[in-house]
Phi, psi and omega in degrees: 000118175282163164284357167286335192281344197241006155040229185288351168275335162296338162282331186270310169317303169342308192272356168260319169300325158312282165336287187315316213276338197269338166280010154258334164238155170269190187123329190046013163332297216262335173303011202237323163327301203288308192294278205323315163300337172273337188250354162288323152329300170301332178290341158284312176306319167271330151239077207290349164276038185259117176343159174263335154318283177331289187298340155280325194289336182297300200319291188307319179277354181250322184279347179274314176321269199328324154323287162319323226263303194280343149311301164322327188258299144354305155280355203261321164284034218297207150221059195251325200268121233164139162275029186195052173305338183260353178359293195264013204235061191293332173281000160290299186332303195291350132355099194087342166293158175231128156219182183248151194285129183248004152198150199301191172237115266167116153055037126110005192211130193216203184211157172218141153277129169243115147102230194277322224253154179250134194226124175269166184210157193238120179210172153310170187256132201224133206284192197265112128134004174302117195288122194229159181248134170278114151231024166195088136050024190268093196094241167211051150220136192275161175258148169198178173230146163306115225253103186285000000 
């Protein structure tokens, strides 16, 4: 048994070693590595006499393609779209919302309850029970109006 027959295991080793660094960054880079390194591998297994100069230029030309392909693909399969755009944004959510002041707005600052939650919010000034439109957002303080 020669050193022609193990090879194609060294390529394949390669290609589990890809694997790992790619389930610690994320990214799907070394998963596209990890392919490229398996099938140059089989390519060896099926023609172990293929030169090692060959076998980095297939390695180098699949991995650089399989990248492209999937950059490519990628922009093209954006995940931009949700039935739950605000998901992660909970003071977006109250946008457009109305509610009533559960303490005046005084010096440009009050409260609301929305939901569950006591929220301060910076407006005109308004008495304690007054109906106001949430029409922005800063932080975790709403911006709002008064409600006619």
């Amino acid at each position: 048994m020669g050193e022609q027959d193990i090879v194609f295991w060294y390529w394949w080793v390669l290609a589990v070693g890809f694997l790992a660094l790619e389930i610690v960054v994320t990214g799907f880079f070394f998963l596209w590595l990890a392919v490229s390194a398996f099938i140059v591998g089989a390519v060896v297994l099926l023609v172990p006499a293929t030169p090692f100069n060959v076998q980095l230029l297939m390695f180098s030309l699949l991995a650089v393609l399989s990248v492209l392909g999937w950059r490519k693909y990628a922009r093209t399969r954006a995940v931009d779209a949700t039935d739950h755009p605000l998901l992660n944004q909970r003071g977006a959510q109250y946008i457009g919302r109305t509610f009533f002041l559960i303490a005046p707005i005084e010096n440009g600052q009050g409260k609301i309850k929305a939901d569950d939650t006591v929220w301060k919010v910076h407006g005109a000034d308004s008495p304690m029970g007054a109906k106001v439109k949430v029409v922005a957002v800063k932080g975790t303080v709403f911006e709002v109006e008064v409600c006619e």
